[in-house]
N, C-alpha and C positions, 0 to 999 in steps of 0.2 A: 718840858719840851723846849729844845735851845731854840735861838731866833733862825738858826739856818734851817732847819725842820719845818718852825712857822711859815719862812720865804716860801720853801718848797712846796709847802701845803694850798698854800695862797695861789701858786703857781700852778699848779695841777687841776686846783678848781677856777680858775679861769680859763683853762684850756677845754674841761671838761663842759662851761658853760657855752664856749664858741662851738664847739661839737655834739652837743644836743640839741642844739637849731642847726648844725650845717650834715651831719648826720654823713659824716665823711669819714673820720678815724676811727672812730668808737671808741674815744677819752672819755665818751660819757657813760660807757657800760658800767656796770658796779664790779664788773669781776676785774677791770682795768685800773678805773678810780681808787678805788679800795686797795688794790695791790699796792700802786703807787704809793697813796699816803700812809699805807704800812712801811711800804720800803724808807717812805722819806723820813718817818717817826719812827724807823727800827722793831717795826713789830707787825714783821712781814706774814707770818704764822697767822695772826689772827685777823689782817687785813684780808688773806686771800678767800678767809672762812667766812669772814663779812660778806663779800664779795660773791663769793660762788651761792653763796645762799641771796644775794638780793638779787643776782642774777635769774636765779627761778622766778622771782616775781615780777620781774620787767621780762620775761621774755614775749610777755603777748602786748607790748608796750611800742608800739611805733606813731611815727606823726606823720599821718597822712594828708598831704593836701593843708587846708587852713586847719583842720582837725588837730589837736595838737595831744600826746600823750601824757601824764601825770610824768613830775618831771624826776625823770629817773639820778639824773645830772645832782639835786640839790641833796635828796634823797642820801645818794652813795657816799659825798664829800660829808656833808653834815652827820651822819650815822656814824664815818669814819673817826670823825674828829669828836664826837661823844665818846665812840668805845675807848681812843686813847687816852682822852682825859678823864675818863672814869676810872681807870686803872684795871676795870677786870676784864680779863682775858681769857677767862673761863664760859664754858657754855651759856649761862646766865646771864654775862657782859655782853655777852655778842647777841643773845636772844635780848636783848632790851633795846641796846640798839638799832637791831633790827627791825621791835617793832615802833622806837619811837621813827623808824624812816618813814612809814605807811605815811603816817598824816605829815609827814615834812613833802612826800613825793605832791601832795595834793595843795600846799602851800606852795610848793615851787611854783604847780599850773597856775594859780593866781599871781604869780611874781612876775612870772614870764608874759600871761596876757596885760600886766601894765607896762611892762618893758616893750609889746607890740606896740601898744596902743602909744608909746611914746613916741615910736618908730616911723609913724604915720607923718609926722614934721617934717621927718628926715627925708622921706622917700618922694612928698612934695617939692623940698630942696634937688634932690637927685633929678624928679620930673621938667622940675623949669633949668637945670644947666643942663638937663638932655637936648631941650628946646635950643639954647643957644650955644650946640656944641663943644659943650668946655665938657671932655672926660675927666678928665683932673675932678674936677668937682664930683661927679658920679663917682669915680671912684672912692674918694672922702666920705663921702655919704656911704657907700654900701660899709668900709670899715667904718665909721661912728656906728652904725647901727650892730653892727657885729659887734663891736669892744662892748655896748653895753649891753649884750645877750654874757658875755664873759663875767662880766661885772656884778652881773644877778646872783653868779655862783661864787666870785669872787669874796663880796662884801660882806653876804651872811658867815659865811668861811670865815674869815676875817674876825667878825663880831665873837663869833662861838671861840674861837683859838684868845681872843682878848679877856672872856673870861676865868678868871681864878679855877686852879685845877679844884681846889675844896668847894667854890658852889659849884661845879660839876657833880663832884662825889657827892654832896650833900644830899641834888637834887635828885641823879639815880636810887640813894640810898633812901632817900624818900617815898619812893615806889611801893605801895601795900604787897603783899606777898598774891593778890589774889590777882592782882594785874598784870604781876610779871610773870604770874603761869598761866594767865589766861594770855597774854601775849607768846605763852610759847607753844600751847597748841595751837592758837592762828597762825602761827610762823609753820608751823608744820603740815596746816591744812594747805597754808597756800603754794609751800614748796611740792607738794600734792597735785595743787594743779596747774602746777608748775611744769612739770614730768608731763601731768595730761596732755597739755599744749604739744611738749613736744612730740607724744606719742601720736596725737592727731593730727599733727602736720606730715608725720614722715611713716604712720602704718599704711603699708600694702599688701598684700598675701605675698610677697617676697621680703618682707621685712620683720612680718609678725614671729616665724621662729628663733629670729635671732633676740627680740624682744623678750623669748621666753626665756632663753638660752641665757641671756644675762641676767635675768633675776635669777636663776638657781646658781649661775653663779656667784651673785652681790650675796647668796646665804651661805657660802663656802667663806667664813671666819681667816680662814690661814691664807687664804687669796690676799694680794698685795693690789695693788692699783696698778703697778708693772706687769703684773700676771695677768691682770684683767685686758689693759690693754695689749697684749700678747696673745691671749687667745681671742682676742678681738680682731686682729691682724690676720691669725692664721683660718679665721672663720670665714673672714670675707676673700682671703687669697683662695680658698677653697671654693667659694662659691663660682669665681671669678673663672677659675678654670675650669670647674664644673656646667658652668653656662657657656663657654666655649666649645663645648664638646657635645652641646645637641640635646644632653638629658639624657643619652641612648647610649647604647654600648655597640650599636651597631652602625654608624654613623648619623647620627639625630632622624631617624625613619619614625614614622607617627605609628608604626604597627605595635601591638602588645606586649610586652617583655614576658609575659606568663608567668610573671611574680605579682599576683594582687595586691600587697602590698605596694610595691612600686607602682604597678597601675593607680591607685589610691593616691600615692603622695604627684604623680603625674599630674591627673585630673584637678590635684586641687593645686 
């Protein structure tokens, strides 16, 4: 990895760390992160596959309140910067990295609650120049306490990129065979319910036949991802003006069309 790759890498996960506490850009998502330090390390292809798969496991991941979620932020950069410098790029690289992120996402939350707990000095400082007026100072205060939420993602970043790509290799390829397939049916249960998540936040009886309608499509092989998303366009342009027009053929009137069927799919 040249040093301009490394800048980049460095750069990316400190943005990702200001944005996992300020929960404004979404730099911290794993399908953003991941992308990036693909693009920045040239190996765009299997950062986005990084990425769209860690993305299923953060998707029920939010900080609510003091409540803070497993830090999805350290997780995406540090998984990222493993799978590069292991070299494989195959399902197995990506499923390793994967699952070494689980227990990195759970370090992060302990990294981030000493970064608060530092923060508590700071927001003191900020409270007594509130007292005597000086914004200047408050404002110093809120960035110090931001750069070093940055810094949390920065500096492990940093660390992992400073060691030797061969103990990299060494220490993946140290991995018993029965961990790295048992990490990749976990990677598979969770991107499971992963889907669940979203399934349960967005089924309605006006959603569930489209639900259906796309898994028999995901089993049509010659379907492209262009095609999916295409009949996915023309599905919902269908619906769209089909819910414009009443449901009826006779101007949206509540009376019985004399087709039971249709009566059936009416009612329900």
């Amino acid at each position: 990895m040249s040093i301009i790759s490394m800048i980049l890498v460095i750069i990316i996960a400190f943005i990702a760390g200001l944005d996992g506490i300020l929960d404004e850009f979404q730099f911290h998502q794993p399908l953003v992160s991941c992308t990036l330090i693909g693009l920045a390390t040239g190996h765009v292809t299997a950062g986005i596959i990084l990425g769209g798969t860690l993305q299923m496991l953060a998707l029920g991941w939010a900080n609510i309140g003091a409540a803070v979620a497993p830090d999805v932020a350290l997780a995406a950069v540090a998984a990222s910067i493993i799978l590069v410098k292991g070299g494989d790029f195959t399902n197995k690289g990506i499923t390793v990295a994967y699952g070494v992120a689980i227990p990195l996402a759970v370090a992060g939350l302990a990294l981030t609650m000493f970064v608060r707990t530092l923060s508590v000095a700071v927001v003191h400082r900020a409270d007594a120049a509130a007292k005597q007026g000086n914004i200047a100072a408050v404002e110093r205060a809120h960035y110090t306490a931001l750069i070093m939420q940055g810094l949390r993602i920065a500096i492990p970043a940093a660390l992992l990129l400073a060691l030797p790509t061969e103990t990299v290799q060494a220490m993946l390829n140290a991995i018993p065979a029965w961990l790295s397939d048992g990490m990749t049916i976990g990677g598979g249960m969770v991107v499971a319910v992963g889907y669940a998540l979203v399934i349960n936040m967005m089924a309605t009886k006006e959603t569930w036949p489209f639900f259906v309608l796309g898994f028999v499509f995901a089993a049509i092989s010659q379907l492209t991802l262009i095609a999916l998303g295409a009949i996915g366009v023309a599905l919902a342009l269908i619906y769209l003006n089909l819910s414009k027009q009443g449901g009826s053929g006779n101007g949206g009137s509540a009376g019985g069309s004399n087709d039971p069927i249709g009566d059936i799919l009416e009612d329900y």
